[in-house]
Backbone as numpy.savetxt, mean C-alpha at the origin, in Angstrom:
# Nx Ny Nz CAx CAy CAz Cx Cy Cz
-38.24 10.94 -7.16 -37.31 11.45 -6.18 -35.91 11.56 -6.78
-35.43 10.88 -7.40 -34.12 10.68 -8.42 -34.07 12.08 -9.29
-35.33 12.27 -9.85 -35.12 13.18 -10.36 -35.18 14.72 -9.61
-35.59 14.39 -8.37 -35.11 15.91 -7.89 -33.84 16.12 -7.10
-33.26 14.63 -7.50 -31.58 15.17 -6.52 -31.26 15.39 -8.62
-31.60 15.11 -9.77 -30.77 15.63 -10.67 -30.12 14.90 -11.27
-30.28 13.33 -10.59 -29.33 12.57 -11.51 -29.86 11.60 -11.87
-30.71 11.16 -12.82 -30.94 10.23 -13.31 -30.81 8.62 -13.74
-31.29 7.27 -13.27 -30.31 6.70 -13.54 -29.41 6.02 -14.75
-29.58 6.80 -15.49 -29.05 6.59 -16.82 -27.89 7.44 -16.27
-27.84 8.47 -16.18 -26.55 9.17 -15.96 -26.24 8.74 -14.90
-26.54 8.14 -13.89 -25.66 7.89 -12.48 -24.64 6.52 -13.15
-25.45 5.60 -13.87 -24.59 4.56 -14.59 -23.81 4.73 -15.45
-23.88 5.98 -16.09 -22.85 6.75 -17.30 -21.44 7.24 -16.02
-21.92 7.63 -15.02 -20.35 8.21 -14.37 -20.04 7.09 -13.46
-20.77 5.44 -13.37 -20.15 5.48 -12.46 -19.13 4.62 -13.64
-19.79 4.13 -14.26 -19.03 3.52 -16.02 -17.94 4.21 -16.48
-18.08 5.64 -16.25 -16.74 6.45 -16.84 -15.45 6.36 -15.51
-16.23 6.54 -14.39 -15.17 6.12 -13.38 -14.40 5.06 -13.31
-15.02 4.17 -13.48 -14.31 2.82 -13.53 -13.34 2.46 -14.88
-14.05 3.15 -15.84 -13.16 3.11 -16.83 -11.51 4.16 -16.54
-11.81 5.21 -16.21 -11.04 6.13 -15.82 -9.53 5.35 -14.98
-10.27 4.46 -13.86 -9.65 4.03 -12.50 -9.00 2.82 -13.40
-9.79 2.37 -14.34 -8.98 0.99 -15.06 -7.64 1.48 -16.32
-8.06 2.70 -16.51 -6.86 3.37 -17.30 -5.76 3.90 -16.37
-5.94 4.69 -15.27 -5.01 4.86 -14.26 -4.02 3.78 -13.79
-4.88 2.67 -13.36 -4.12 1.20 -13.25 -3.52 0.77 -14.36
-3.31 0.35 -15.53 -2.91 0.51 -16.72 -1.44 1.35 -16.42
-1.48 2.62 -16.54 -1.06 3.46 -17.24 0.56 2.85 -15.84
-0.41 3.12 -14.57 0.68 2.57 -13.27 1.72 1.54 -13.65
0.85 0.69 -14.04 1.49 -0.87 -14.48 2.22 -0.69 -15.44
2.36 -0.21 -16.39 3.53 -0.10 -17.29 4.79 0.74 -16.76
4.39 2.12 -15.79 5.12 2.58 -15.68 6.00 1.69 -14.67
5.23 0.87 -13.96 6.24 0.27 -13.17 7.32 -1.01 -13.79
6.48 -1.10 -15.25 7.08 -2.47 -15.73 8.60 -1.74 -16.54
8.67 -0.27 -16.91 9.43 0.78 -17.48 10.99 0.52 -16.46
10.25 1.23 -15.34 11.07 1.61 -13.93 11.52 0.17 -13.21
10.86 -0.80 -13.43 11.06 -2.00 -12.18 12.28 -2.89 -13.30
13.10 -3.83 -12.94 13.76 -4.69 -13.56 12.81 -6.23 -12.73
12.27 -6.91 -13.60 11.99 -8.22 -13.42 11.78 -8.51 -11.85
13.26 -8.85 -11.21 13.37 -9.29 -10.23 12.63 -8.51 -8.30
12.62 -7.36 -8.81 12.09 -6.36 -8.65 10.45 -6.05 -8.71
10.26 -6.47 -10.22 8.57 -6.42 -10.15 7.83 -8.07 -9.15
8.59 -8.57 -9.50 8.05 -9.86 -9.10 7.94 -9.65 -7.68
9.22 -8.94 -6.99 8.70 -8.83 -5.26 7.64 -7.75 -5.01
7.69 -6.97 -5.59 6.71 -5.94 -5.54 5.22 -6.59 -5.41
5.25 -7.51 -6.87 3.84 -8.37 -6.82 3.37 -8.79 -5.58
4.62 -10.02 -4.99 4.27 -10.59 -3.75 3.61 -9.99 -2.60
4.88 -8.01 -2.45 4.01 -7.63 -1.70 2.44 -7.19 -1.63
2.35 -6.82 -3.05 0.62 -6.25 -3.39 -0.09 -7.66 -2.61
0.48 -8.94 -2.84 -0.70 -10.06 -2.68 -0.39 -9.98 -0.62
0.07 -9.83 -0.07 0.07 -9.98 0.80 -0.72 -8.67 1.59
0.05 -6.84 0.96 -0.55 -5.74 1.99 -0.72 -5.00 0.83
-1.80 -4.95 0.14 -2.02 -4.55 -1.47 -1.67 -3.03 -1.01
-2.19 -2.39 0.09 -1.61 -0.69 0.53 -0.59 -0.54 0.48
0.38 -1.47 1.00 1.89 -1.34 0.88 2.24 -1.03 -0.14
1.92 -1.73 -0.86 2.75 -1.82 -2.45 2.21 -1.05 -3.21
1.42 -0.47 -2.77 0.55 1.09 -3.35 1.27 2.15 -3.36
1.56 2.72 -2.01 2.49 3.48 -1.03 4.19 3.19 -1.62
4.51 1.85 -2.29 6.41 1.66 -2.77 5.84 2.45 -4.08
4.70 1.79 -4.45 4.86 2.11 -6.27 4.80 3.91 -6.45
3.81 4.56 -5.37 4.21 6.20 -5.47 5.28 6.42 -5.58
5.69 6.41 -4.56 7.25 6.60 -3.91 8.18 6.86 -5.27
8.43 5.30 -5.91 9.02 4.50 -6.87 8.88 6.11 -8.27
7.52 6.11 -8.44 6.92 6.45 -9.93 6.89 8.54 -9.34
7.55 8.90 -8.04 7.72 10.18 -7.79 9.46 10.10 -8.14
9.98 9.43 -7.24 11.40 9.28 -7.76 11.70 9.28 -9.06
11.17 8.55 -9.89 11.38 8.43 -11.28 10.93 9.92 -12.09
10.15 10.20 -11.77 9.67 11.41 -12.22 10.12 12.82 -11.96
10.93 12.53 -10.75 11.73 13.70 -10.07 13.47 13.84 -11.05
13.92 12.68 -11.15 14.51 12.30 -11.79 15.64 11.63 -10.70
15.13 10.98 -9.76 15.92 10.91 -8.67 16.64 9.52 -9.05
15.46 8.99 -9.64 16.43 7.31 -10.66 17.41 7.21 -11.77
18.23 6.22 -11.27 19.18 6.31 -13.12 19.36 5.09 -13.30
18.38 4.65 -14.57 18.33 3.13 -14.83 17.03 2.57 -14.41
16.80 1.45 -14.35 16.01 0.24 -13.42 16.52 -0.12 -12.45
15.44 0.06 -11.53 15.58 -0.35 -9.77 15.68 -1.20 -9.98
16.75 -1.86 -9.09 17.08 -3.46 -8.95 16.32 -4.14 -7.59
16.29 -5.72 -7.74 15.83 -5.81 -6.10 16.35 -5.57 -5.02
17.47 -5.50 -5.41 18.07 -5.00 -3.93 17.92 -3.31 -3.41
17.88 -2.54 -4.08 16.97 -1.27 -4.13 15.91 -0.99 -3.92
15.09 -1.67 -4.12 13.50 -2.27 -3.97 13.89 -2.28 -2.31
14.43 -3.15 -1.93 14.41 -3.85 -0.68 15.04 -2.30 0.32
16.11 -2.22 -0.72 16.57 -0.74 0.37 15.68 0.52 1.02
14.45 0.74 -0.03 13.57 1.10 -0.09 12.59 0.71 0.88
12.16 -0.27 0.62 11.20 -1.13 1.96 11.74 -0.63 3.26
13.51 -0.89 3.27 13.95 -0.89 5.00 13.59 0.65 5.26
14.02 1.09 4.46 13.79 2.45 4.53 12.49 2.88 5.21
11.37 2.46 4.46 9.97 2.50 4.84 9.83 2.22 5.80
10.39 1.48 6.78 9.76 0.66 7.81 10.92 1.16 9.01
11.74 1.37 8.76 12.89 2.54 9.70 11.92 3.87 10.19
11.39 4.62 8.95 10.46 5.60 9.27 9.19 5.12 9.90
8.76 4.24 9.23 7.26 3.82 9.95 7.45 3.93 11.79
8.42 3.00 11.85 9.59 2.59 13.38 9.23 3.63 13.83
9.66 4.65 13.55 9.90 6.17 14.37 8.95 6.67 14.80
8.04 6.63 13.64 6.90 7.54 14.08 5.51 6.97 14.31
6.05 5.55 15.02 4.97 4.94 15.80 5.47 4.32 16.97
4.79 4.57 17.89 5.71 3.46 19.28 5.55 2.39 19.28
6.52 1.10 19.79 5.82 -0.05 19.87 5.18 -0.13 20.99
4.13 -1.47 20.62 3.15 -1.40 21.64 3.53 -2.89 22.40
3.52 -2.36 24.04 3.66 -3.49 24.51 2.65 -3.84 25.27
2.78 -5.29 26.01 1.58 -6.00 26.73 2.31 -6.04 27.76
1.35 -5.62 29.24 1.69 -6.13 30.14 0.64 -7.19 30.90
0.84 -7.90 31.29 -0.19 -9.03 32.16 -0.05 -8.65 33.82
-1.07 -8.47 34.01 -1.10 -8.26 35.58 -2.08 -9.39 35.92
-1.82 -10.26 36.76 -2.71 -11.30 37.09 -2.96 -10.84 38.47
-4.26 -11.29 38.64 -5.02 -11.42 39.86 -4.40 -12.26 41.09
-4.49 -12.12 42.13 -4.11 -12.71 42.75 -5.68 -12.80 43.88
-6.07 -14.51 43.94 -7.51 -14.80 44.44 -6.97 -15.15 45.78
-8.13 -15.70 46.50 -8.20 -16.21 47.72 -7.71 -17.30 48.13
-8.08 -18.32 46.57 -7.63 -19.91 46.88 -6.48 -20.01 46.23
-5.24 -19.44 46.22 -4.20 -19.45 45.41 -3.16 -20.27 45.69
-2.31 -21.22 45.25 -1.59 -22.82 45.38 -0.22 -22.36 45.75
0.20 -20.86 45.67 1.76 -19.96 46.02 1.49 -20.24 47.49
0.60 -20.39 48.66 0.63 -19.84 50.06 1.26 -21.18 50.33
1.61 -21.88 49.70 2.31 -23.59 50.49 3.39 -22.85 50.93
C-alpha cells in the first residue's frame, strides 16, 4: 500500500531527516542572527520570554530580524528597546482584542437568608 501512495519508507525517512535537518539549520542560522542584533542584556530577556510563551518570543524575534533587515536598526537593541518593543506589542494586541469580562448573576432560590 506504501508503495502505491509513492513513497517508500526509506524515502519518507530521507525527507522527514532532511526536514529536520533543514528546521535545525533555520534555528541556527535565527540564533546567531539574534546573538548579531541582540546586546546580552537583551538576549537574556528574550530567553526568559521563549521559556515562559515560546510563540511570543517567536513573533519579537521576526519582528526584531525584519527590522534589522529592513534596515530599520542602528547598532544592537538594547533592553530597554526590547522592552519598548514588547509594550508596543501588547498596546496593539490591546486594540485589537476586547477585554473579556465576567459577569455573575446569582440565582435567587426559595430558601434564601436576605428575606429576614
Amino acid at each position: 500500500m506504501e508503495n502505491l501512495q509513492g513513497l517508500s519508507p526509506q524515502n519518507q525517512n530521507a525527507s522527514v531527516e532532511e526536514e529536520s535537518k533543514r528546521k535545525a539549520a533555520e534555528d541556527e542560522m535565527r540564533r546567531d542572527m539574534m546573538a548579531t542584533i541582540l546586546d546580552s542584556a537583551a538576549r537574556e530577556r528574550l530567553s526568559r520570554i521563549a521559556l515562559v510563551s515560546p510563540e511570543r518570543s517567536r513573533q519579537v524575534e521576526t519582528i526584531i530580524m525584519r527590522m534589522a533587515q529592513s534596515g530599520q536598526l542602528r547598532g544592537r537593541v538594547s533592553e530597554q528597546q526590547l522592552i519598548d518593543l514588547l509594550d508596543q506589542m501588547e498596546d496593539a494586541r490591546s486594540k485589537t482584542t476586547t477585554k473579556t469580562t465576567i459577569v455573575y448573576q446569582r440565582r435567587r432560590d426559595f430558601d434564601d437568608d436576605d428575606d429576614f
